[in-house]
C-alpha positions, 0 to 999 in steps of 0.5 A: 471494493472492486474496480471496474474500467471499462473502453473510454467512451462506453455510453452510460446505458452500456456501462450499466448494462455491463456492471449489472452483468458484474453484479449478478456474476458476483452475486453468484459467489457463495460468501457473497451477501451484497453487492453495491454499485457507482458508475462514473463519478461527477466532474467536480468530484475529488476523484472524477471518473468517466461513466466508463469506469464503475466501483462496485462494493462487495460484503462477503460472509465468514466461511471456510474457504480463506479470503484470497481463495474468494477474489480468486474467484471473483476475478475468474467469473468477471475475466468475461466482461469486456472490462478490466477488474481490480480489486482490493479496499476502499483505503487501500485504493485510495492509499495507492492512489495517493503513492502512485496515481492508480488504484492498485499495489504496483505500478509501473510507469513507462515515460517517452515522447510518442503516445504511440510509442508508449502504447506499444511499450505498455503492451510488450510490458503487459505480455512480460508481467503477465509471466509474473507468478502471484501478479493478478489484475494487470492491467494497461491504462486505458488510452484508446484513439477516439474521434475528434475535431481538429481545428488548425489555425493558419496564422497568416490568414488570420492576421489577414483578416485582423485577427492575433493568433489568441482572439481567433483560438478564443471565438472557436473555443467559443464556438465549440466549448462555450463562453460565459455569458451572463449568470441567472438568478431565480429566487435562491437559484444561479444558473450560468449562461453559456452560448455555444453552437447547437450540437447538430451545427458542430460537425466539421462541415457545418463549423467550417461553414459559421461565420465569425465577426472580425474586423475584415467583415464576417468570414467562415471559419475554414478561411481562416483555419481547417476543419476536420475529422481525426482520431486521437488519443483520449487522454494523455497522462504527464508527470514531471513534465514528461508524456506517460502510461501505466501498466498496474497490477495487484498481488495475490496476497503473496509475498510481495518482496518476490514479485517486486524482484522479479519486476525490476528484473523484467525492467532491467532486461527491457530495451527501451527507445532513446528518451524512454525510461521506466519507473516502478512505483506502489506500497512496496515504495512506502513498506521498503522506506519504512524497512529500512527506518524501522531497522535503523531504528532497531539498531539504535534501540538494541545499543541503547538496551545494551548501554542500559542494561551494562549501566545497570549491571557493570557487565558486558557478560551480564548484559549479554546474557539478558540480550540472549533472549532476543534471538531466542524470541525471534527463533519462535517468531520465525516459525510463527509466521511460516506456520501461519503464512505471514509474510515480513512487512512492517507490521511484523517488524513493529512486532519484533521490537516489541518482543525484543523488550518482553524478552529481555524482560523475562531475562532481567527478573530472573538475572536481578534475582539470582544476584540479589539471593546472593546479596541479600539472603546469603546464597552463595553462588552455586546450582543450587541457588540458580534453580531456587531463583529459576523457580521463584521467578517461574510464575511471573514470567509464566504470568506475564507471557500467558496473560499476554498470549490470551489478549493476543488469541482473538487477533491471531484468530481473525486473520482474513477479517476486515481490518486486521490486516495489520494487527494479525501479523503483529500478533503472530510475531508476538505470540510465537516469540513469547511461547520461544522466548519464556520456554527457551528462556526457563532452560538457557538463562539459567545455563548461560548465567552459570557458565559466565556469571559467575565473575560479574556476581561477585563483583556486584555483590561486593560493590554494590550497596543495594540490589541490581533493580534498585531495592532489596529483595523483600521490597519485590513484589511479583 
């Protein structure tokens, strides 16, 4: 989905002009297969847009150039159109929307007092961030001056004539606006009447000129106000209860992370006029809180494993060993995503917690084993009795990692398919930590259990009554 805004007050035969223009330079892109086109949206519409603004869907074909490379060029055929272009998905732009009131990953949001002051602030930002590596699509919200008619009451010459200050701005806004008169009904049809002046007895002269009825007799209105022609600006956007412009933009597809920090290094080094402040707002807002929940809540889960696993084996060693297997996955996972260009986010964090509980898994099978050919088949513990046990527990583990490894194939081979934008990281984490975790796994579990085990295997198998996974060997089934 793309974006397109063009100067506030574009007619809608120009803003058509321009996005069948958009159209055609998009068309042009080989992977393009269709392009569809709105321009401006109805004013009781959730999302109301002018007839200046248009949104153009574009289906793109598999080819072998990569996603990123193709917005690229997109942006570059339309960067000679008199308009700005973002681009991104029709539930990102929504998602965006609803986190930080533009349609767009970042924004940032310079708040003050004086329109013009603002205008200005937004444009030395623009210039700053445009210096930004990976920034694509930046763009200042669109606040032009534009021709208006004010209408300044004088207050003491309407209490002159009779009139309070709320009756007299009520018969202009009347007179210019509108007021409801009556509603119409025909058959299944309503209709609202409105009175208001003709368009052609609405300039400024001809509004000083009208006459208006008050309780002094009819009098025209540059008695009791002043009429004329300004400029202003088109729309004046608050938040909080204070004056603000936008300056938003998109990523390339890069690491997001890199780019935040080098905004907020760009907003730190900016002066500001008193009054004046700055906030940074988008995605990352969201992907930073989820981090940081993410990872306290891996935390919290990796204590529990441990208590779990100590309350199973009566061993701070054994448990240790099991929970080795984690860094061991990561250590594949790492790699993966560098290999593949995944960036962290947190759908490869949701991946790492879930590796971390197939990798202790592997640690536990062969753990549990080893102690129960001890316990129950009078193994005694030695080198021999680890690599008998290493090979018994072999082809489950290679079962399980390998079944898990095919499930996740399609995923890892659909990364610029549309929506796979989240499973695509989950997957890569997954698969490089299994191929690390159940190789790493086969050679260090072993070592490890026979340097520290030791200890903690005759401990159990001199307590415990039964096997450390509840039942004795021949009741496993693998």
């Amino acid at each position: 989905m793309l974006g397109l805004v063009m100067q506030p007050g574009t007619s809608l035969v120009e803003a058509n002009r321009i996005g069948a223009v958009a159209e055609t330079l998009i068309r042009q892109v080989p992977e393009v297969t269709q392009v569809g086109r709105r321009t401006g949206r109805a004013e009781l519409d959730e999302h109301a847009e002018g007839v200046h603004s248009a949104e153009i869907d574009v289906d793109l074909k598999r080819s072998e150039r990569d996603r990123e490379t193709i917005m690229a060029e997109i942006r570059e055929r339309l960067s000679s159109l008199p308009a700005q272009a973002t681009i991104g998905q029709p539930i990102s732009h929504r998602l965006d929307h609803l986190l930080s009131g533009v349609r767009a990953q970042i924004a940032v949001k310079i708040f003050g007092d004086g329109t013009d002051t603002l205008r200005g602030l937004a444009e030395e930002m623009r210039g700053k961030l445009a210096t930004v590596p990976g920034l694509v699509d930046l763009t200042v919200e669109k606040q032009v001056l534009i021709p208006q008619i004010t209408v300044r009451l004088d207050h003491r010459k309407a209490a002159q004539m009779g009139l309070s200050p709320g009756e007299a701005i009520r018969v202009l806004q009347a007179l210019t606006d509108g007021a409801h008169g009556a509603d119409i009904v025909d058959g299944p049809r309503r209709y609202e009447l409105v009175l208001r002046l003709p368009d052609q007895q609405r300039s400024p002269q001809d509004l000083a000129r009208t006459l208006i009825d008050t309780p002094a007799g009819r009098i025209p209105v540059s008695s009791i106000a002043t009429v004329e022609e300004t400029d202003g600006p088109n729309q004046i956007g608050r938040e909080n209860g204070r004056r603000r412009i936008i300056v938003y933009a998109n990523t390339d597809g890069g690491d997001m992370g890199r780019v935040i920090a080098d905004i907020r290094e760009i907003i730190k080094t900016t002066p500001l006029p008193p009054g004046n402040f700055i906030s940074l707002e988008g995605q990352f807002q969201a992907q930073e809180q989820a981090t940081r929940l993410i990872a306290g809540l891996s935390v919290v889960s990796l204590a529990m494993m441990f208590l779990v696993l100590y309350s199973r084996y009566q061993s701070v060693v054994l448990a240790g060993i099991v929970m080795a297997n984690i860094p061991l996955a990561l250590i594949g996972s790492v790699a993966a995503m560098w290999i593949a260009g995944v960036s962290l986010s947190v759908a490869s964090m949701v991946g790492f917690i879930t590796l971390a509980g197939i990798a202790t898994r592997n640690g536990i099978l062969k753990i549990s084993h080893y102690i129960n050919l001890v316990k129950f088949e009078g193994e005694s513990f030695s080198q021999a009795m680890i690599v008998r046990g290493s090979l018994e527990r072999l082809t489950p583990v290679l079962m399980t990692a390998l079944v898990a490894a095919f499930a996740l194939t399609p995923l890892l081979l659909a990364a610029d398919a549309p929506g796979k934008e989240i499973l695509h990281p989950v997957a890569v984490v997954i698969f490089g930590g299994l191929v690390s975790s159940t190789l790493l796994d086969t050679l260090l579990t072993p070592v490890l259990f026979w340097l520290f085990g030791e200890k903690a295997t005759k401990r159990l198998t001199q307590s415990e009554p039964e096997s450390p996974d509840g039942a004795p060997e021949a009741q496993e089934a693998y």
